[in-house]
C-alpha positions, 0 to 999 in steps of 0.5 A: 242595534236599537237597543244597544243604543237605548241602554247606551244612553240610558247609562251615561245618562246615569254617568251624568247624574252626579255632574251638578251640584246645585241643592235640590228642589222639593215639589210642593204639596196642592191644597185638597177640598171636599165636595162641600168646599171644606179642607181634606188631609185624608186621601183616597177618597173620590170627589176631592178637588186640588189647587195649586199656584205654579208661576202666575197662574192658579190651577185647580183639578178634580178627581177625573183629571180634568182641571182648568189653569187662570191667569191674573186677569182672569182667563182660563184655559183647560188642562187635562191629567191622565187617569185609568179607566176605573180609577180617580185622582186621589192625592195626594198632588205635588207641584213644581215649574221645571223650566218653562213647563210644569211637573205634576206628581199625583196619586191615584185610587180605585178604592182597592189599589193605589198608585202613582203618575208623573207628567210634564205638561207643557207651559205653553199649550198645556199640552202633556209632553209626557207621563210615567207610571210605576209609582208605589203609593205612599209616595214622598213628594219629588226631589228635583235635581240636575234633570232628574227626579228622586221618588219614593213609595212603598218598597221602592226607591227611583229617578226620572229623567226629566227631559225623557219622562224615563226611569233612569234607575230604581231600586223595588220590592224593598217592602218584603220583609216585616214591613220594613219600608212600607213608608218613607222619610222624604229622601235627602241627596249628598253627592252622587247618593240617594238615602231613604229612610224608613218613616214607620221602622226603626232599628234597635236604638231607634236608629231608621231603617234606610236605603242608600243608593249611589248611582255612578256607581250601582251600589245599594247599601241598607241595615234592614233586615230584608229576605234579599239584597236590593238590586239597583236597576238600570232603568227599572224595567217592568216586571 
């Protein structure tokens, strides 16, 4: 019976998606320096440091996750971001207030492999409400709307509950056919749809590769080439 619940909400939670119409916000980018203090637009690398402004406060968090928030006069408080053993944060880090808390999307890096987290942190405690993984690098910065957020890496294409911090849906493995969808445009929303386009691979005449997703209804639609029809997944299970 519990999971019959579960995949109950998850669904009209899913029905409910398209209910708002207000436009779309955008996370916004956090500035990277070097371990000599110097501006960094390439990520991977260990030792960057990432600051931000979210309200009246600033904010600045170092590769091991650990950061520190100051308001306006001064004091400060420490805040913590979760990052696995054997890896750092290596950017890129986006920012955005959601509420009276804030959303923190930041990739990390063990030098070998890349991947990707999303938190909430409390706006109060700074305490972290929750964190989702499952992120492919590559990421396009999050798109929030009606409660939910819209995100993209390699060959894959999904949306988080924000009050959960639970997939409500994804689309993956789009990134197995001659390198189609191995990097995104930053994904637009019209309606109950999602499009994703292809930021490296075009068609013949030029036009992108893309990826459309309309949730209410399940339906994937894409004129790439790929070895099998995408699958929308109902909260995108692990594999």
């Amino acid at each position: 019976m519990k999971c019959i619940r579960i995949a109950s909400a998850v669904i009209l939670c899913i029905a409910c998606m398209g209910a708002v119409a207000a436009a779309p916000t955008e996370m916004q980018e956090a500035s990277a320096v070097g371990q000599k203090g110097k501006p960094v637009s390439l990520y991977g690398d260990p030792g960057n440091t990432y600051r931000f402004t979210l309200g009246n406060t600033d904010l600045s968090v170092t590769d091991n996750g650990g950061g520190v928030q100051t308001d306006a006069a001064g004091r400060s408080r420490k805040l913590k971001l979760p990052v696995p053993s054997g890896m750092w944060l290596g950017g890129p880090v986006y920012f955005a207030p959601y509420q009276r808390d804030f959303l923190i999307q930041y990739g990390l890096s063990s030098g070998e492999e890349s991947s990707a987290k999303l938190l909430r942190l409390d706006g109060l405690s700074l305490d972290v409400k929750w964190v989702v993984g499952g992120v492919p690098f590559n990421m396009t910065p999050g798109l929030i709307q009606g409660g939910f957020l819209y995100v993209t890496g390699i060959g894959f294409v999904g949306a988080i509950d924000l009050d959960t911090g639970r997939y409500a849906w994804c689309v993956r493995d789009l990134d197995k056919g001659e390198n189609i969808f191995a990097a995104f445009q930053e994904p637009t929303l019209e309606g109950d749809t999602l499009t994703a386009r292809d930021k490296l691979v075009a068609a013949q005449g030029g036009t992108p590769y893309f990826i459309k997703v309309d949730w209410k209804h399940r339906k994937v639609e894409t004129n790439a080439p790929l070895p099998q029809p995408p699958q929308f997944l109902v909260g995108c299970p692990k594999q």
